[in-house]
C-alpha positions as CSV (number, residue, x, y, z in Angstrom):
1,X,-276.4,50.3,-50.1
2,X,-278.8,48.2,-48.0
3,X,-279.3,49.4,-44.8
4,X,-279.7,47.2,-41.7
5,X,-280.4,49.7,-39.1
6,X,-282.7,52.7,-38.2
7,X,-282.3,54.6,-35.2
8,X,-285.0,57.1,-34.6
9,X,-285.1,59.9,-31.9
10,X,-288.2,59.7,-30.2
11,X,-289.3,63.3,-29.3
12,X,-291.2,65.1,-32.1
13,X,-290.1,62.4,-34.8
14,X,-291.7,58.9,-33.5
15,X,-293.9,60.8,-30.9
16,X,-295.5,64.5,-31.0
17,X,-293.7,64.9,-27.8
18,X,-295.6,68.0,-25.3
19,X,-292.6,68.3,-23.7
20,X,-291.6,72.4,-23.0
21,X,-287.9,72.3,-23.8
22,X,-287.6,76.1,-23.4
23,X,-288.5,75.5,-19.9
24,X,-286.7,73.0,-19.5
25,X,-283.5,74.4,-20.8
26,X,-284.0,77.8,-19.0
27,X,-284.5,75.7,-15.8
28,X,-280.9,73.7,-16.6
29,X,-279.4,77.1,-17.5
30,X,-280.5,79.0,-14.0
31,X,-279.7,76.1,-12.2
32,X,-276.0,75.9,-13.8
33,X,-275.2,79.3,-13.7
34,X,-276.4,79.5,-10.1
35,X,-273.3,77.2,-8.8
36,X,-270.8,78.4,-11.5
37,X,-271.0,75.8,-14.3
38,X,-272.1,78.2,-16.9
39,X,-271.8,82.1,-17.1
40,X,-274.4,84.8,-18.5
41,X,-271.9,85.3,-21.5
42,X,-272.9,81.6,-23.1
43,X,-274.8,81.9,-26.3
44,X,-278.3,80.6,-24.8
45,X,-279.6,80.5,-28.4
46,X,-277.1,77.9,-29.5
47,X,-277.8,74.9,-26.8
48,X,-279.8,72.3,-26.0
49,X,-280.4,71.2,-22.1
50,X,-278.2,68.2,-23.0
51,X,-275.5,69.9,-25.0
52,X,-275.7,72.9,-21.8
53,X,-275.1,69.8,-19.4
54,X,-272.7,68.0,-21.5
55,X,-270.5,71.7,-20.7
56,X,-271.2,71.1,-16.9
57,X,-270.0,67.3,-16.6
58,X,-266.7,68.1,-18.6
59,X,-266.1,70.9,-16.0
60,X,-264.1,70.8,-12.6
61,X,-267.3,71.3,-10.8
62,X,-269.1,67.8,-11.9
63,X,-270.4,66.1,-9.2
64,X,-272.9,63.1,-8.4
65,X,-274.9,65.8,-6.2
66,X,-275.2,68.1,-9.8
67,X,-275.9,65.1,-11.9
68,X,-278.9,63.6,-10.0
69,X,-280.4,67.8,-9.4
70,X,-280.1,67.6,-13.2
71,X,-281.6,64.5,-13.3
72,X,-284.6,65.8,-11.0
73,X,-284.8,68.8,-13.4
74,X,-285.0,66.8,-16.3
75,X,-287.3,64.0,-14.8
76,X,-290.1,66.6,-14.3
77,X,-290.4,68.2,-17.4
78,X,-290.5,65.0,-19.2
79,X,-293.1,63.5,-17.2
80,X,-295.1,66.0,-17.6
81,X,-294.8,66.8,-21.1
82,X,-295.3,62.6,-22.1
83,X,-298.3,62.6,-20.7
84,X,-301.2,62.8,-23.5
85,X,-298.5,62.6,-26.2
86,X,-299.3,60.9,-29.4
87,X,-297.7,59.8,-32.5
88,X,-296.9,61.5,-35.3
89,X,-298.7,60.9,-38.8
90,X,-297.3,57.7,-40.0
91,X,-295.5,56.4,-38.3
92,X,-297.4,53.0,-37.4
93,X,-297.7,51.9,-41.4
94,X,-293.9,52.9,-41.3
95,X,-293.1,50.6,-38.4
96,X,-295.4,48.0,-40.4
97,X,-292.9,48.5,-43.2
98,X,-289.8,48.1,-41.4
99,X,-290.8,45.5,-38.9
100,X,-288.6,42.4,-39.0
101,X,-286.6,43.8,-42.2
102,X,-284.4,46.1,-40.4
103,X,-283.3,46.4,-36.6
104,X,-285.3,49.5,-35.0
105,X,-283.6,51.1,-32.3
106,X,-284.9,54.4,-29.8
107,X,-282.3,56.4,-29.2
108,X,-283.2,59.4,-26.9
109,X,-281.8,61.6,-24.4
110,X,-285.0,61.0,-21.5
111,X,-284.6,58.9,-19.0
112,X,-285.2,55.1,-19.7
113,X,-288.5,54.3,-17.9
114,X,-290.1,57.9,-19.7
115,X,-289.1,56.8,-22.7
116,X,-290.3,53.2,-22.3
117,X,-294.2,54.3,-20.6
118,X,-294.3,56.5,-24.3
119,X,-294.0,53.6,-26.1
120,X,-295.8,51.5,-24.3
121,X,-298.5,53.6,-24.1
122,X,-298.7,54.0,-28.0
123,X,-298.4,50.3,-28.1
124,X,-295.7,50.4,-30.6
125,X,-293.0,49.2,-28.6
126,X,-293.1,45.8,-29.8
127,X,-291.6,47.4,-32.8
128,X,-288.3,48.3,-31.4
129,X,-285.5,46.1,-30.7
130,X,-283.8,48.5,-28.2
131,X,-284.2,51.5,-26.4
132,X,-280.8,53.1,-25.7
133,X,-282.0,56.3,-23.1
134,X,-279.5,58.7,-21.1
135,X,-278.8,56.0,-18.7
136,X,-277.0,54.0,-21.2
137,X,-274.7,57.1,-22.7
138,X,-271.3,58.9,-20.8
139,X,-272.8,62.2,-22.3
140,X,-276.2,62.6,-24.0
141,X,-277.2,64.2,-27.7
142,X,-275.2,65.9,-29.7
143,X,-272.2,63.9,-28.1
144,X,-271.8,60.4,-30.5
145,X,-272.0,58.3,-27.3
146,X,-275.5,56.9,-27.8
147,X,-275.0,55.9,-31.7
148,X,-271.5,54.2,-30.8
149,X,-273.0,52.6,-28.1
150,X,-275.9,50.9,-30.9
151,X,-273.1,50.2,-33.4
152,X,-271.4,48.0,-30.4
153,X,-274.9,45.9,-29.7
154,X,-274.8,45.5,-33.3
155,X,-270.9,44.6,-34.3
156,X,-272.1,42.7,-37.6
157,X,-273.9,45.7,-39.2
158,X,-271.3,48.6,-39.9
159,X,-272.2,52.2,-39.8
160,X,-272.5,52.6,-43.2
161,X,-275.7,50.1,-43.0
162,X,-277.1,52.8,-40.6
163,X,-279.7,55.4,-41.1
164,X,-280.5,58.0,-38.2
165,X,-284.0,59.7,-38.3
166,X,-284.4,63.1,-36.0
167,X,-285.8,66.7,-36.2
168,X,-283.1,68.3,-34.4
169,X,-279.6,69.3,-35.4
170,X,-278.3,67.3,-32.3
171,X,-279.5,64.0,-33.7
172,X,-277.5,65.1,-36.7
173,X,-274.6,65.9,-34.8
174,X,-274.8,62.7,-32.9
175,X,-275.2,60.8,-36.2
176,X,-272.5,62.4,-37.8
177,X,-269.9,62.3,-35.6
178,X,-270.1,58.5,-35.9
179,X,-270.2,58.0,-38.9
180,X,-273.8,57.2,-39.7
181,X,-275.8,58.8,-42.0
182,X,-279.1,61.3,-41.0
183,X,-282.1,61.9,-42.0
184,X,-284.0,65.1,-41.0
185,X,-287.3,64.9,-40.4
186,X,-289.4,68.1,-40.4
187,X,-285.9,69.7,-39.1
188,X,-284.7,73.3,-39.2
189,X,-282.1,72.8,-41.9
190,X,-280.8,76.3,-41.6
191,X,-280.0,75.5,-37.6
192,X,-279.0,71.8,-38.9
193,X,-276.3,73.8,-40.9
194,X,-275.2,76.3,-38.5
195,X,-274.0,73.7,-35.9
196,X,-272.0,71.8,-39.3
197,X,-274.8,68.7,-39.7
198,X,-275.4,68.3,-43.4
199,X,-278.1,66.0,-43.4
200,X,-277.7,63.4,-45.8
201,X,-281.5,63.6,-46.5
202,X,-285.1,65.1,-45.5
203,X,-288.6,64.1,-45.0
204,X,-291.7,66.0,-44.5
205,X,-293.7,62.5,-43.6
206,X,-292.7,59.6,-42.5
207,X,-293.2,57.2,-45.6
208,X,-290.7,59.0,-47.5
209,X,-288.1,57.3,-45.6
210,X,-288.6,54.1,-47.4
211,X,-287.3,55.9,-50.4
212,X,-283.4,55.9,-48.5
213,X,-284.2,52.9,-47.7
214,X,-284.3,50.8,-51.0
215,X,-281.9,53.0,-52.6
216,X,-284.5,54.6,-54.7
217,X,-284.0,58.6,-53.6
């Protein structure tokens, strides 16, 4: 089946991201539990930051205040863990491969002008057609939002036609839930599977993904 599309998550699968999400998501957790949006009895283990929030803004207590202190939370750990981060092996002759063949498309739960500095920085921005950042989604990663929101831009390429490339299982989920096939990239398969994402394929370098791509794995 020819594909049209790739969307890639950027942390950790186009950039080696230096981002310390335990920090981060210990710093979302305190911060929820301190006004009552989460309670000591939530499996810790089992969430992301964005899925942990994702709890908060489906709750009574959701507020603008809330959203831009998550914001703030969020905002710091990524500046700081962007800076200095570099690609991962590969993925430049990969982006030499795809360019003009397929549509390339960032989709990322940072904030918009993080993600866009990363990719400017590595210069390979020019390679991407979009990139569709928190800003743009209702709720983040593992909710669908993001991918629906790229199979609207592109109405004329049906999900089918699309690959998704992450490392974690809420790029799966994400992909999944709308339909669009995903492709695990140096993932934990065992958490893939325990949150329900069956990946559709894996890769342990970024070349091999040319290999879903012309139908030849």
């Amino acid at each position: 089946m020819a594909i049209g599309g790739i969307i890639f998550d950027m942390d950790n699968t186009i950039l080696r991201s230096n981002i310390d999400f335990a920090a981060m998501k210990q710093e979302v957790f305190d911060y929820l539990l301190r006004i009552g949006a989460v309670n000591l009895e939530i499996p810790l283990h089992e969430h992301t930051s964005s899925s942990m929030i994702a709890l908060a803004q489906r709750s009574e207590l959701w507020t603008e205040r809330m959203k831009q202190e998550l914001e703030a939370i969020l905002t710091k750990h990524e500046v700081a863990g962007m800076m200095g981060a570099e690609l991962e092996p590969g993925v430049i002759a990969l982006l030499d491969q795809l360019a003009g063949k397929q549509k390339l498309v960032i989709l990322t739960n940072n904030a918009y002008p993080a993600a866009k500095l990363a990719l400017e920085t590595n210069r390979i921005d020019t390679y991407f057609d979009r990139i569709v950042a928190r800003e743009q989604m209702a709720f983040m990663k593992p909710a669908p939002d993001g991918v629906l929101a790229i199979l609207e831009l592109y109405p004329h390429i049906g999900p089918q036609h699309w690959l998704s490339v992450g490392d974690s299982w809420i790029d799966g989920k994400a992909a999944q839930d709308a339909r669009v096939a995903f492709i695990a990239y140096r993932g934990d398969v065992g958490r893939m599977h325990s949150q329900g994402v069956i990946p559709a394929g894996h890769i342990a370098v970024m070349g091999e993904l040319l290999s879903f791509i012309d139908g030849s794995a």
